[in-house]
C-alpha positions as CSV (number, residue, x, y, z in Angstrom):
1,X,-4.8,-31.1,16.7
2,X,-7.7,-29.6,14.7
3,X,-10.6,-31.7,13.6
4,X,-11.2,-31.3,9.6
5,X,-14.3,-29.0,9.6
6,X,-14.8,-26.5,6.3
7,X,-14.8,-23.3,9.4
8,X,-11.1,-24.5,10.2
9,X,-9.7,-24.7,6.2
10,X,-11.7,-21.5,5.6
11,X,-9.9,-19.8,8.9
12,X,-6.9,-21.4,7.5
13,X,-7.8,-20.0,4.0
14,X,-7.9,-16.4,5.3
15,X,-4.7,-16.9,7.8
16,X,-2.9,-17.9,4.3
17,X,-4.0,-14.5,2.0
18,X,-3.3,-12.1,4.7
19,X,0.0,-14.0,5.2
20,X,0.7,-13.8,1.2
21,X,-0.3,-10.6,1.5
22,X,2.0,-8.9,3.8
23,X,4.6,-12.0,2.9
24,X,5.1,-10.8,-0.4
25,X,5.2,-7.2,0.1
26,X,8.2,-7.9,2.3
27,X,10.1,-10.3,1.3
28,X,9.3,-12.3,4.3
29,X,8.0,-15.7,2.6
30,X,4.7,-15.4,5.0
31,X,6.0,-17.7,8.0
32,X,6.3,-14.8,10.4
33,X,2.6,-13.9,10.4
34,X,1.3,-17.5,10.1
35,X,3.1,-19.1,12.9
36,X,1.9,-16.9,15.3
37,X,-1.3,-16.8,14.2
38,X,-1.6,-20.6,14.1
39,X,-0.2,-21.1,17.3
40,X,-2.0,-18.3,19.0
41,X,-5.2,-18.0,17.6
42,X,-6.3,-21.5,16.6
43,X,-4.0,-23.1,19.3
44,X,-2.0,-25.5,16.6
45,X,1.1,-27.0,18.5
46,X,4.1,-25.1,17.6
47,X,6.5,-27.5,15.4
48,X,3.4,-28.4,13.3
49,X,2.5,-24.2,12.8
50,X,6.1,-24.1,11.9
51,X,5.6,-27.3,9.3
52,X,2.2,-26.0,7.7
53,X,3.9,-22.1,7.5
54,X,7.4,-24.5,5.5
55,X,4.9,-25.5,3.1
56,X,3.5,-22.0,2.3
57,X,7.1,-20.1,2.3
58,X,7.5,-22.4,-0.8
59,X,4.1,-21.2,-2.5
60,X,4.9,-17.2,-1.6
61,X,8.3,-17.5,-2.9
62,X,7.4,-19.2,-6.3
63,X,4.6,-16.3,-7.0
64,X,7.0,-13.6,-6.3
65,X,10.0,-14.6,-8.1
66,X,7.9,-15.2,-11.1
67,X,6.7,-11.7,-10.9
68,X,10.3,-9.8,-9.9
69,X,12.8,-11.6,-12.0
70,X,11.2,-9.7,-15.2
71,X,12.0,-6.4,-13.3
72,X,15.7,-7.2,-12.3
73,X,14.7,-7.1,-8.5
74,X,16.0,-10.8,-8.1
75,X,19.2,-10.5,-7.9
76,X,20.4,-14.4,-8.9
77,X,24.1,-14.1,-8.9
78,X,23.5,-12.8,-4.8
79,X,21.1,-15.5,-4.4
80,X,22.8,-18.2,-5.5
81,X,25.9,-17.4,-3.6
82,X,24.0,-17.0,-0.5
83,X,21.9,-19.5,-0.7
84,X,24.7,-22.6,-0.4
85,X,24.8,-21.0,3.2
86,X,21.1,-20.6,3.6
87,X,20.8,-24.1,2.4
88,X,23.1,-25.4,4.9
89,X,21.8,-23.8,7.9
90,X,18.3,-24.9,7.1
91,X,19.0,-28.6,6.8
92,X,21.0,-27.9,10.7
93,X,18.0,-25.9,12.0
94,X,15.7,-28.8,10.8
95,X,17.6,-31.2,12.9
96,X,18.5,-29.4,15.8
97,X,14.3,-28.4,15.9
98,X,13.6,-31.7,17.2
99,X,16.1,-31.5,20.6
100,X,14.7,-28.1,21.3
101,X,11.1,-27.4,23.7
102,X,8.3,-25.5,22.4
103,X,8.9,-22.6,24.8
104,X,12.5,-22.1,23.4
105,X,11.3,-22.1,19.7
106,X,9.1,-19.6,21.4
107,X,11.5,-17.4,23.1
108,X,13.3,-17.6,20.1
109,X,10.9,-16.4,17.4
110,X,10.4,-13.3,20.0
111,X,14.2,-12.6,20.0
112,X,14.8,-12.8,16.5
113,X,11.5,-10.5,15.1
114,X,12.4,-7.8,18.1
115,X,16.0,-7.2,16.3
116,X,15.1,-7.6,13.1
117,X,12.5,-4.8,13.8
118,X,15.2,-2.2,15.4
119,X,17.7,-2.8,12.4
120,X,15.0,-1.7,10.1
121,X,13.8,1.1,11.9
122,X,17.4,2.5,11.9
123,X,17.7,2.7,8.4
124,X,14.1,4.2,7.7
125,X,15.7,7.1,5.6
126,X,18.6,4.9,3.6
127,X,17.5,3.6,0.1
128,X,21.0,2.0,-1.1
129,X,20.7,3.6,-4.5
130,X,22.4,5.7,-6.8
131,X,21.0,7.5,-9.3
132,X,22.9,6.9,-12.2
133,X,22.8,4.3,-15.1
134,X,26.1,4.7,-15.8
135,X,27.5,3.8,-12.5
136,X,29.4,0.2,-12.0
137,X,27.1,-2.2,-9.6
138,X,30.6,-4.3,-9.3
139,X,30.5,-8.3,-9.3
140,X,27.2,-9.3,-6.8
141,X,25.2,-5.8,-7.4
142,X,22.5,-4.5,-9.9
143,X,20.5,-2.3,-11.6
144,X,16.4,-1.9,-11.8
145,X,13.8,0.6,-12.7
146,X,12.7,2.5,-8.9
147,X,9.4,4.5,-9.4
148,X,10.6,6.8,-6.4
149,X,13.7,8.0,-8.5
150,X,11.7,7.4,-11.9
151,X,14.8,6.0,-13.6
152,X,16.9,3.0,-13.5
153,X,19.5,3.0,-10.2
154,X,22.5,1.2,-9.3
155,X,23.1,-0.3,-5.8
156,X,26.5,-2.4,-4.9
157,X,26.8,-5.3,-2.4
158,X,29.2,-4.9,0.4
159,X,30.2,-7.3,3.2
160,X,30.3,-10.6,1.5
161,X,31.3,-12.7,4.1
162,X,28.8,-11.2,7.0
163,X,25.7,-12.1,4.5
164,X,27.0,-15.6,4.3
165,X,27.0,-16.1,7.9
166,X,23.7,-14.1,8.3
167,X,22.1,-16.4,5.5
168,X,23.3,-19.7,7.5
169,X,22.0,-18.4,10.5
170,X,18.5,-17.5,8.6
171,X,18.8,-21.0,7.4
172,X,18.7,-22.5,10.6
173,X,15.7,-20.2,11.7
174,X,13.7,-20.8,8.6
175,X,13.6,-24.9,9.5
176,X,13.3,-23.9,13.4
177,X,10.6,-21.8,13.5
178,X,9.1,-21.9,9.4
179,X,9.1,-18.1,9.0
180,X,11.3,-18.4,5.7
181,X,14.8,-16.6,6.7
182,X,13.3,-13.5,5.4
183,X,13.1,-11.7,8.9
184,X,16.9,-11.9,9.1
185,X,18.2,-11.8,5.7
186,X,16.0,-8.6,4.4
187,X,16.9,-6.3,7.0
188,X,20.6,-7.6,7.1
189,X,20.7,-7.3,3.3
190,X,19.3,-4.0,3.5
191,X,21.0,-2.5,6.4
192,X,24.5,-3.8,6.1
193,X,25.2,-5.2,2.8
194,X,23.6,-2.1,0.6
195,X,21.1,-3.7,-1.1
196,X,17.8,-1.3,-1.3
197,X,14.7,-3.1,0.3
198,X,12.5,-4.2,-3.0
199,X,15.8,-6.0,-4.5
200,X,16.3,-7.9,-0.8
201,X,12.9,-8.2,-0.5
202,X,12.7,-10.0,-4.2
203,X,15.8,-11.6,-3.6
204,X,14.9,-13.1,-0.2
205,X,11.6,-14.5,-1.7
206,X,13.6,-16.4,-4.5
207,X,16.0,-17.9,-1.7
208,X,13.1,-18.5,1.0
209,X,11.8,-21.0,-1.3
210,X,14.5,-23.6,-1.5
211,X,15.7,-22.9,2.1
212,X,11.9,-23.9,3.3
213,X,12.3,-27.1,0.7
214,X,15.1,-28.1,2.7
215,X,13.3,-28.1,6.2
216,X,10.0,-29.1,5.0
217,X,11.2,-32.4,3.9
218,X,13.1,-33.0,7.6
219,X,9.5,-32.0,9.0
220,X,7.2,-34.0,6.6
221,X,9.4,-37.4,7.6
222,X,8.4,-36.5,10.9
223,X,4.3,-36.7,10.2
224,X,4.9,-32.9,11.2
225,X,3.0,-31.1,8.0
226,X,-0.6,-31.5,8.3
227,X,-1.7,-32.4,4.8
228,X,-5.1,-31.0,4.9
229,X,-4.3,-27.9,6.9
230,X,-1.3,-26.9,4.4
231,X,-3.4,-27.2,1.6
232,X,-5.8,-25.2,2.6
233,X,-3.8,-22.2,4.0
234,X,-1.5,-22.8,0.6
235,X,-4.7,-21.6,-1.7
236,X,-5.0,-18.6,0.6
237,X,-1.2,-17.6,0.1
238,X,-1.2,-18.1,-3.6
239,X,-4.3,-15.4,-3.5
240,X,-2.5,-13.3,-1.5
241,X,0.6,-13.7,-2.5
242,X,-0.2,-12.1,-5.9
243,X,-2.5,-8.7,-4.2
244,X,0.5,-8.2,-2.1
245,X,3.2,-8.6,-5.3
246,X,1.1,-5.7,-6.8
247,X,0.9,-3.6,-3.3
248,X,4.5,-3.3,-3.1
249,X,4.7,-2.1,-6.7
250,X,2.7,1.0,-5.6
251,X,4.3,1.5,-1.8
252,X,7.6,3.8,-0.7
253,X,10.0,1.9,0.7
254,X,9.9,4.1,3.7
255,X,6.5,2.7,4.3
256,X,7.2,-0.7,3.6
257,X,10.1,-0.9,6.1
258,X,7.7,0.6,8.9
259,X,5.3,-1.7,8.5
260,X,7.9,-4.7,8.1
261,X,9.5,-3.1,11.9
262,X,5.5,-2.8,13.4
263,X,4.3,-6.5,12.6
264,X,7.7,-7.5,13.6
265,X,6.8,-5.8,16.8
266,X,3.7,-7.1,17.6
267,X,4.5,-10.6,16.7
268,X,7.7,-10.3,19.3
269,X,5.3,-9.1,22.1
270,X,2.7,-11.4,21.5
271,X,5.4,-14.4,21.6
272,X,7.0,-13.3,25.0
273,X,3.5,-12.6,26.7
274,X,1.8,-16.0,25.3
275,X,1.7,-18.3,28.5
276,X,4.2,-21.4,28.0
């Protein structure tokens, strides 16, 4: 455990923006660059990384739905739906956390960002749009304004039932290992259901937040959220949080994806090579 010392919550501080940061560009709720950092960097023990990086998942999340619902990225109807599954799985995950070692939660976290980095970096060139106002988005689809296309497109949602047993699954991860869900529902959104990466990204934020809700409660009964150090990397993420919502504005999707599959990358490699 850390002793409270102003160098820790200012490292903590910074760990939170660039989390935000890159959390909010993606979709990802944040979780995915904290944990590792927290458990690699500044040696925190694993379940409470993953209860501090619960706590900021709900901060990302509330910034950027705030910011995308005025721009019809949020797709609700979607959200909702999937979200009774994503619910459910993260209330399981943050049960089954506590019968599970650190070095599996470890193992795990590498397995999970590895193929959630090769599904995106098959669909580099796929945008899930079409270019037409006019065209039906059917029942669970939508339509926003895309600065690449410089109109308003259309995208529809296919696969239904693979989504809701992807979003229990991320459920389950998001209590397990506090990254959010993000890192399997974006690309699975995105690569299988049709839905073009800012509208997963934006719909994955508004979901990650009351998935994380669900787990953080299991975790805080268990005296496993440091108050101090959530606070403090919570002010970071709110800061970041809101650079990165205006980042993404500005960014091609290609780009975003291939910096989503990189990070994913790295933080997979860096999990399998950390000694246990």
């Amino acid at each position: 455990m850390l002793a409270i010392s102003p160098l820790t919550a200012l490292l903590l501080f910074a760990a939170g923006i660039g989390a935000g940061l890159l959390g909010a560009m993606l979709g990802l709720g944040g979780g995915v660059f904290l944990v590792p950092f927290l458990v690699l960097v500044l040696h925190v023990p694993i379940r409470l990384a993953v209860g501090i990086s619960l706590a900021t998942v709900i901060a990302t999340s509330s910034v950027v739905t705030s910011g995308r619902l005025g721009q019809s990225l949020v797709n609700l109807r979607l959200g909702m739906l999937l979200e009774v599954a994503t619910t459910a799985g993260g209330l399981t995950g943050g049960i089954v956390a506590a019968m599970l070692s650190a070095s599996t939660l470890q193992r795990l976290f590498g397995a999970v960002t590895a193929l959630s980095a090769l599904a995106m970096l098959g669909r580099l060139e796929r945008r899930n749009v079409i270019v037409d106002a006019g065209a039906a988005p059917g029942r669970l689809g939508g339509q926003f304004f895309e600065d690449e296309s410089n109109c308003v497109v259309t995208y529809r949602v296919r696969r239904i039932p693979l989504a809701m047993c992807v979003s229990f699954v991320a459920g389950s991860v998001s209590s397990l290992l506090g990254v959010g869900g993000g890192i399997l529902k974006v690309p699975a959104l995105n690569v299988w259901c049709g839905v073009p990466l800012r509208a997963a990204a934006a719909t994955s934020a508004f979901m990650i937040g009351v998935t994380a809700t669900a787990g953080a409660v299991i975790y805080y009964g268990r005296g496993e959220i440091v108050p101090w150090m959530a606070a403090s990397t919570v002010i970071g993420v709110l800061a970041g949080s809101r650079a990165g919502f205006l980042l993404a504005a500005r960014a091609r999707a290609k780009w975003l994806k291939l910096l989503l599959a990189g990070i994913l990358l790295a933080v997979s490699v860096l999990m399998f090579v950390r000694p246990r």
